[in-house]
N, C-alpha and C positions, 0 to 999 in steps of 0.2 A: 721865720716862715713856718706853717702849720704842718702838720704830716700829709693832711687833705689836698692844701694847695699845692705843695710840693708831686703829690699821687696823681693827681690833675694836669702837671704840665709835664711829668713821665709822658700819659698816657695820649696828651694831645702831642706829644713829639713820634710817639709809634705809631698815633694815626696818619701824620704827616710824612712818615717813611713810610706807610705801608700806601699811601698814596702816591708818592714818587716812583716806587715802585710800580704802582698799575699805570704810569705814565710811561713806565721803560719800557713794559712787556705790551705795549699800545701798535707797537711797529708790525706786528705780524696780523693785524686783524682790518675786518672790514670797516668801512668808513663810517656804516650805525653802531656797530662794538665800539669801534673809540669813539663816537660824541657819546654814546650810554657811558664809558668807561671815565670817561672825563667828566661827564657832567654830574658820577657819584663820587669822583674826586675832588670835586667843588664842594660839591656836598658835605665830603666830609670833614675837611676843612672847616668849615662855616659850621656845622654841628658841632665841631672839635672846639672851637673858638665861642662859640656862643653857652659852654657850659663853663667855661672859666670866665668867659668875662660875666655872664648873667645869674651861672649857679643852673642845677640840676641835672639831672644824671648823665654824664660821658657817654657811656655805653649808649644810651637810650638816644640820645641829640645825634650822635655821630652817627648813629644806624637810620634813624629820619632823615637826618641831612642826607648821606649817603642814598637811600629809598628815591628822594624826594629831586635829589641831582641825576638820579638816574632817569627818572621820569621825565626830568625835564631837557635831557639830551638825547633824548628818544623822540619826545614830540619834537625837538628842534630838527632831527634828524627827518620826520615823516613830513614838516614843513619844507623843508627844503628839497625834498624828492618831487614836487609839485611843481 
């Protein structure tokens, strides 16, 4: 296994704990923080995962997933207030 790949599934495993983590600390907030809070832990997951399976920068994918899941549990969040 390369240093790369190996540096790559470190650092999608700390994203993945640092995502279980904003799932623990989920309990004390309001109903739009946790779908925001969730929907950038999707995110980052999914950005976490799509630079190891596709290639291109961790940091960068994980922080757009993350952006990109927040956005999207927010609007989920202002649909559902209707």
């Amino acid at each position: 296994m390369s240093p790369q790949v190996s540096s790559l599934k470190r650092s999608a495993a700390v994203a993945l704990v640092l995502s279980a983590a904003l799932f623990t600390s989920a309990c004390q907030m309001t109903q739009t923080e946790n779908r925001v809070a969730t929907g950038a832990a999707i995110g980052t997951g999914v950005g976490a995962a799509a630079s190891i399976l596709g290639g291109g920068g961790l940091l960068t994918n994980t922080l757009v997933g993350a952006g990109v899941g927040a956005a999207g549990g927010w609007l989920y969040d202002q649909a559902k207030k209707k």
